[in-house]
Structure formats: C-alpha cells, structure tokens
C-alpha positions in Angstrom: 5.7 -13.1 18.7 7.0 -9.4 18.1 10.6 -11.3 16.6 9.0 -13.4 14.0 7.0 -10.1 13.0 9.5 -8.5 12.5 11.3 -11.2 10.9 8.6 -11.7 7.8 8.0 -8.0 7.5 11.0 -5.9 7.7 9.5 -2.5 7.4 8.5 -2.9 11.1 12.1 -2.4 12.3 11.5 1.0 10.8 8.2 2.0 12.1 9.3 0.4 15.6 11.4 3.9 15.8 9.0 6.0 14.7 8.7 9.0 17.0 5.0 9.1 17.9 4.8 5.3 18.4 8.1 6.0 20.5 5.8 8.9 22.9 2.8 6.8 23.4 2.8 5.3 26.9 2.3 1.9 26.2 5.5 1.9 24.1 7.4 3.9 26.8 6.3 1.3 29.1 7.2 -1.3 27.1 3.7 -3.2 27.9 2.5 -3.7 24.7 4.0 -5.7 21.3 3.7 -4.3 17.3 0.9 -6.6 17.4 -0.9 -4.7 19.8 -1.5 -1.8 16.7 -0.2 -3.6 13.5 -3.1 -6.3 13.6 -2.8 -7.6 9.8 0.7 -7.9 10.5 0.3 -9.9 13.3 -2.5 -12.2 11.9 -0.9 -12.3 8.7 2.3 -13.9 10.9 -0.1 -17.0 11.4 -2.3 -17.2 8.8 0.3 -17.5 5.6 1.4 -20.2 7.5 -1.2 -22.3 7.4 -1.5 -25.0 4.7 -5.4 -24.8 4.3 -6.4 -21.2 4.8 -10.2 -20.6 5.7 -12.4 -18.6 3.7 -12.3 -15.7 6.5 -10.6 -15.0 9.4 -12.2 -13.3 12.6 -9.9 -11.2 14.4 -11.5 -10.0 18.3 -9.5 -7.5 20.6 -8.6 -8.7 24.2 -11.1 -6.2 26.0 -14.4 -7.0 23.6 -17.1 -8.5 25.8 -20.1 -10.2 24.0 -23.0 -12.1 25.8 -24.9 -14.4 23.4 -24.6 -16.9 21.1 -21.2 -16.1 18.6 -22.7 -18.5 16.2 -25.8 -16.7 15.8 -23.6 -13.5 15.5 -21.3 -15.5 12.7 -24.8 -16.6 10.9 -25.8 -12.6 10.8 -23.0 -11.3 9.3 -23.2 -14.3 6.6 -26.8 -13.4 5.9 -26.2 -9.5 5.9 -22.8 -9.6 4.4 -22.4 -12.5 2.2 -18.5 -12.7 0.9 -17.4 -9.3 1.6 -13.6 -8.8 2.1 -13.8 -7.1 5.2 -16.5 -6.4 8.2 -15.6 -3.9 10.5 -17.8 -1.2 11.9 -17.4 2.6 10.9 -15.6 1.9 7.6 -15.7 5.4 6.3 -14.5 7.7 9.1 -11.8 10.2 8.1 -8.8 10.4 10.9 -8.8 13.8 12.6 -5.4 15.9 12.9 -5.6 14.7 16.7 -5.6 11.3 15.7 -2.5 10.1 17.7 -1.9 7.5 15.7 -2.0 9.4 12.3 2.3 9.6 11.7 2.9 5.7 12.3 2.8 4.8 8.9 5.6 3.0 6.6 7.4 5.8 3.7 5.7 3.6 1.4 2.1 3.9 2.4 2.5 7.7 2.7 3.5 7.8 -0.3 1.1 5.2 -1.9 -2.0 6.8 -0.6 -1.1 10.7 0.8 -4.2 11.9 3.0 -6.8 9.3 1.4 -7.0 7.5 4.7 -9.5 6.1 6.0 -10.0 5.0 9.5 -12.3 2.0 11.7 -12.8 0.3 14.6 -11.1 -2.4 14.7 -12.7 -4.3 18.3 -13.8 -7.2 15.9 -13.5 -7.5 11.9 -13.7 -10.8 9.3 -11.6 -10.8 6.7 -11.3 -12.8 3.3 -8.6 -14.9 2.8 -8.2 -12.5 -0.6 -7.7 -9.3 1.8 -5.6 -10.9 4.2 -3.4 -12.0 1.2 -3.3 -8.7 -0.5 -2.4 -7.3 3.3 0.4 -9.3 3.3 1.7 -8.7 -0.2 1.6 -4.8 0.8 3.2 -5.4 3.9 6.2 -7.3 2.2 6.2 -3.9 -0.1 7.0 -2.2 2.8 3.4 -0.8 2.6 2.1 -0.5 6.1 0.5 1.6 9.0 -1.6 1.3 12.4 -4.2 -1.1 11.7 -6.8 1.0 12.4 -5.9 3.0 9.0 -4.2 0.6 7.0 -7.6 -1.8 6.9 -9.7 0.5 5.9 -7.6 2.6 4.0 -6.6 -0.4 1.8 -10.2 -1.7 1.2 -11.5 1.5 -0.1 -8.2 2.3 -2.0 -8.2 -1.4 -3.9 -11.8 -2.1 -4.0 -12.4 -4.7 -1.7 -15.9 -5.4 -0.7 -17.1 -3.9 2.9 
C-alpha cells in the first residue's frame, strides 16, 4: 500500500507535494496511489522482500489487454532478449516540454542527471533482479521520478542492458 511506500522510501513524502503531481486530476480526485506513477517504487515495496528473488520480474498495467498464449510471449523475449536488464518498448524517446509529467522528479535526480532523460512506455516491462536492485538503492538515495522517466533514464545513464 501507498503507507508502506512511503515508509521504505522517504523521498516520496516529498514528491507527494509536488505541484504538478498536486494539478493532475487523478491526484485532485484522489483516485489513484504513488504506485499508480512510481512503478519501481511500488514493485520494489514487494520484491526486496522476498527471500528468493527471481531472475526477472514482469510488471503489466491494469488496462493492458493481450489475447494469446503469455508463455509463448515470455519464450520470445527470452529468445530475442536473452538477460537484458530491462524490456520495455520505446526506450529512447526524449520527453517533450508538454510532457506533463516532466517536474515530478526527486532534487536528487534532477540533480543527478539534469535534462538527460529519457522516457518509455511502461504498459509491460521485465526487469533483472540487478535493475530492480539498483532501483531501489537510488530510490533510498532519494533518487527518484515518474516511472515512465526514471526506468529508462537510469538504464541508459548506468549502462544497463535494454
């Protein structure tokens, strides 16, 4: 839940106030959780607490619809991307100025990586036990943003294979 987020990563109290976050509707509402946009975060909540961690770690959005069989889509990434950190689709899209999202980011990360941000859809992604460990690390650092950047942004930025 939001509270134990918050809880293992502190630096969301802060980016909970942030102003843009504060404008979007969902917020206003009060519909949607942190999870809803801080995705490593949220699956970084569960996963360090596991005692065996799997090798990777599928994360799919509520809305994603897929027809077929998942393991023949699990047994095509394998094929086509071995070990690789992190699969996600349109890894090296730059955000826009109109990105809405752009100014929900931590001090830290701004200040870690300036503009060098990179962007991607995030409606399913695999990640390696070794990303979602380094995700966590930055996040206790205070290092953090919407998920849609900080993913991305971190593989490029730390050499993870995509």
């Amino acid at each position: 839940d939001e509270a134990d987020m918050v809880r293992r990563y502190p630096v969301l109290r802060d980016l909970k106030r942030n102003p843009r976050l504060q404008e979007s509707e969902e917020f206003q509402r009060g519909t949607h959780s942190l999870a809803w946009g801080l995705h490593a975060e949220a699956l970084n909540a569960w996963y360090q607490s596991l005692e065996r961690k799997p090798s990777f770690v599928w994360c799919f959005e509520d809305d994603v619809g897929f027809s077929g069989s998942l393991e023949t889509l699990v047994d095509i990434v394998k094929r086509d991307c071995g070990d690789a950190d992190l699969v996600t689709a349109d890894i090296k899209l730059r955000p826009s100025e109109a990105w809405w999202w752009l100014d929900v980011h931590s001090t830290a990360f701004a200040e870690r990586y300036g503009d060098d941000v990179y962007i991607s859809r995030e409606h399913v992604q695999r990640f390696s036990m070794r990303f979602l460990d380094r995700l966590h690390v930055l996040s206790l650092q205070r290092v953090t943003c919407w998920s849609e950047a900080l993913v991305p942004t971190i593989a490029h930025a730390e050499g993870f294979v995509v």
